[in-house]
Each structure stands twice: as structure tokens, then as C-alpha cells.
C-alpha positions as CSV (number, residue, x, y, z in Angstrom):
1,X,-2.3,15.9,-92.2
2,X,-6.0,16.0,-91.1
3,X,-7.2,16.8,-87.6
4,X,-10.5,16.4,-86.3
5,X,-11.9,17.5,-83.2
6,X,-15.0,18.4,-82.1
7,X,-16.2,20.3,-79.0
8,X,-18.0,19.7,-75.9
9,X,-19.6,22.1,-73.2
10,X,-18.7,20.6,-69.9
11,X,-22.5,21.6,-69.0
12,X,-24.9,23.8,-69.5
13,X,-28.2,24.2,-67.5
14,X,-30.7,23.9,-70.3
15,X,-33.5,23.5,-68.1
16,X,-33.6,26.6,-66.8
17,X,-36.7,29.2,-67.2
18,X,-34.3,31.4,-68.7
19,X,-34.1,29.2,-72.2
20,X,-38.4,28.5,-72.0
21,X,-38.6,30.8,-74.9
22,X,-35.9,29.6,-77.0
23,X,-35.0,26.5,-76.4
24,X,-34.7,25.1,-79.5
25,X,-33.0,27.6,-80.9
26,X,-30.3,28.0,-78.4
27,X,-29.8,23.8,-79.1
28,X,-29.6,24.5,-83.0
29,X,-26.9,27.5,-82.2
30,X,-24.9,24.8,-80.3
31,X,-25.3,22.2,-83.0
32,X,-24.2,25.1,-85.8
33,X,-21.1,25.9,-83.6
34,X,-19.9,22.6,-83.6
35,X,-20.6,21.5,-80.4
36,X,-20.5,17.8,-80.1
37,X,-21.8,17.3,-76.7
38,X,-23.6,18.5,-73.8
39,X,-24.0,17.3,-70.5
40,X,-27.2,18.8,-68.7
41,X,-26.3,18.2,-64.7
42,X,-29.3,18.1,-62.5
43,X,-29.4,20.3,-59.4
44,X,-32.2,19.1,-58.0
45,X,-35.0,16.3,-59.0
46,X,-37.0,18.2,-61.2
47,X,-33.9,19.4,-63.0
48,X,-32.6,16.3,-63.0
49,X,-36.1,14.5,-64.7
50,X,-35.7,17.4,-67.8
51,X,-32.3,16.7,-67.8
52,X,-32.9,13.2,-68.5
53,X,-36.1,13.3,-70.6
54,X,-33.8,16.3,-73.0
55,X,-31.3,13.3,-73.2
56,X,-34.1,10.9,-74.7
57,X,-35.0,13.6,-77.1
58,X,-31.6,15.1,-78.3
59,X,-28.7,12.4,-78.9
60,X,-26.0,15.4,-78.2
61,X,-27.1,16.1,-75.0
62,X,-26.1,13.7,-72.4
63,X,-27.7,13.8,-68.9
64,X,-25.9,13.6,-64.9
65,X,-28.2,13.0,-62.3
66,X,-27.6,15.2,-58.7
67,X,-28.5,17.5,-56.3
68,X,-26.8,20.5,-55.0
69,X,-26.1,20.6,-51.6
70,X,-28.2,23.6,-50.9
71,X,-31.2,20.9,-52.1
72,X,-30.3,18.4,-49.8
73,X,-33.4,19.2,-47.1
74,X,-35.8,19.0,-50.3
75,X,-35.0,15.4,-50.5
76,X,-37.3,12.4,-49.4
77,X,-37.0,8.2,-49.8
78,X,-39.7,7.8,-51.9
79,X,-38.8,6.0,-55.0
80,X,-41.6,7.0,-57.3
81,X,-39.4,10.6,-57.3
């Protein structure tokens, strides 16, 4: 009997500063590991525009537009955001 899986991060906050250097490298790592998915949340508009444009770019990672609550105030009704 044969079982396949595969293996999914239920996030992971790729768009942080912290991964500026390596980006790229951290996303093959995940690939080589046998991660099949990742879902980049958004915490706050700009995180959640890379979060999105990363989803366009890599078809593993999978984007969830928000805003944490401690964000809330930063937020406006302009649509063009």
C-alpha cells in the first residue's frame, strides 16, 4: 500500500525584513522539505499587497488578505489601497 501526503505550513510571514536577504533561498528550503503549501497572511496592507503579489509569483504559496487588530487605526476607505 502507497501513501502520499504532502505538507503544508499553516503560515508563514514571508514578507518580513527578516527574509530580505534570503528570500529565495528560504522558499527553495521549503520546496526541498516537501512543503506543499504556504499561506502568507497579511497583517496589515502592505503585508497583505507582498503577500498577494508572492502568490502571483510562486504557485505554492497561497495569499489571505487581513489586518491585525493592533492595525485597525492605520486603516482608511480609500479604495486605490
Amino acid at each position: 500500500m502507497h501513501i502520499s501526503y504532502a505538507l503544508e505550513s499553516p503560515h508563514l510571514l514571508v514578507e518580513w525584513r527578516l527574509f530580505d536577504g534570503d528570500r529565495e533561498e528560504v522558499f527553495q528550503k521549503i520546496q526541498a522539505e516537501g512543503v506543499g503549501m504556504v499561506v502568507d497572511i497579511g497583517a496589515d496592507i502592505e503585508s497583505t499587497k507582498m503577500a498577494v503579489e508572492l502568490s502571483e509569483k510562486y504557485d505554492f504559496i497561497y495569499a489571505a488578505a487581513g489586518v491585525h487588530p493592533s492595525e485597525i487605526a492605520s486603516l482608511t476607505e480609500d479604495p486605490a489601497i
